[in-house]
C-alpha positions as CSV (number, residue, x, y, z in Angstrom):
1,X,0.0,0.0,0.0
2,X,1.6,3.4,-0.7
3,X,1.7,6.4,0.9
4,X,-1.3,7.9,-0.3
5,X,-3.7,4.7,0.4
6,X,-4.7,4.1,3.6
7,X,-6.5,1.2,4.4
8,X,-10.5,1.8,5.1
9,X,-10.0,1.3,8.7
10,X,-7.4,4.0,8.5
11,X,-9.7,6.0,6.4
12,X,-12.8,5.6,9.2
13,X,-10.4,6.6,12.1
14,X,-9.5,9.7,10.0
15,X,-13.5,10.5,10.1
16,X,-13.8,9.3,13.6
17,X,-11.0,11.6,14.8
18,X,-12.0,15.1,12.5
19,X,-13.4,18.2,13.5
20,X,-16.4,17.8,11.1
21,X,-19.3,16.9,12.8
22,X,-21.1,15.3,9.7
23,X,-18.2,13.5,8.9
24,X,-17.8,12.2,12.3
25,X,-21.3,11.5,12.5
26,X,-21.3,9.4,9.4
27,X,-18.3,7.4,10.7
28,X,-20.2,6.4,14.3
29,X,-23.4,5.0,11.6
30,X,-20.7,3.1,9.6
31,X,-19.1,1.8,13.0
32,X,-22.7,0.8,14.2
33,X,-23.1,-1.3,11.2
34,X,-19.7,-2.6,10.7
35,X,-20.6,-3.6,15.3
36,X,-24.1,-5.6,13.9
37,X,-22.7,-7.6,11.3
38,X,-19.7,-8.4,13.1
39,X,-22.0,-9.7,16.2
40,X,-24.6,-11.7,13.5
41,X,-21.7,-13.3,12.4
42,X,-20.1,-14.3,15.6
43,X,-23.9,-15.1,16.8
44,X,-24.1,-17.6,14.2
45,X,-20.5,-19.0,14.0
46,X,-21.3,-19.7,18.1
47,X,-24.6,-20.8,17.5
48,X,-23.5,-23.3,14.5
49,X,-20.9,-24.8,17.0
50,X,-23.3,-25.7,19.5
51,X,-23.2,-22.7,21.7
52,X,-26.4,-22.0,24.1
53,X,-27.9,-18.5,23.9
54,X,-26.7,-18.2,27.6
55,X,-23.2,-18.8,26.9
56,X,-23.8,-16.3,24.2
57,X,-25.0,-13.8,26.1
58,X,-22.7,-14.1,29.2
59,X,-20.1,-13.6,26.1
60,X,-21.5,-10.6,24.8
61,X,-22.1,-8.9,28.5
62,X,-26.0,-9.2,27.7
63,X,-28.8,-10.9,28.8
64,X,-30.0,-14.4,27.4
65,X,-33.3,-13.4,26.2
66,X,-32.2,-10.0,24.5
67,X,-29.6,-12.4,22.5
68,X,-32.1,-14.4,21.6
69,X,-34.7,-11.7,20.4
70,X,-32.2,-10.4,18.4
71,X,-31.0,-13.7,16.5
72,X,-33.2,-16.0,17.5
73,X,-35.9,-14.7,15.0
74,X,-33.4,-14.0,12.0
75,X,-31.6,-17.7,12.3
76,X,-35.3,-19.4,12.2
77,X,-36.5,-17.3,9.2
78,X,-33.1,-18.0,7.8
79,X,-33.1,-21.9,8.5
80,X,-30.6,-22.2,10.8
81,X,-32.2,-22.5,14.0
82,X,-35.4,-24.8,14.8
């Protein structure tokens, strides 16, 4: 990578860290996003090893039943949870 490519994480830090508040702003939604789908996807890796919600949650510092509102739902519509 040269000089004057920086990587996208590089890039979002830059927008995290500016002055400009609709930059900055814009960053925190893309940081939001980039937070979900990194949790569905650990959610369902867990899940697809055998995990319990419980163990899930106690992982993600939340409770059982808000873990499994938010997944449970989307893995049955999905097919990957009975």
């Amino acid at each position: 990578m040269g000089a004057s490519e920086e990587s996208p994480a590089a890039d979002l830090v830059g927008q995290v860290t500016g002055k400009d508040p609709a930059v900055g702003l814009g960053a925190v939604v893309a940081l939001r996003r980039l937070l979900e789908e990194l949790e569905r996807l650990h959610v369902d890796s867990a899940r697809d090893q055998g995990w319990t919600w419980q163990r899930i949650a106690t992982a993600l510092q939340v409770s059982r039943q808000s873990v499994h509102e938010k997944h449970g739902t989307r893995r049955k519509a999905t097919g990957k949870e009975n």
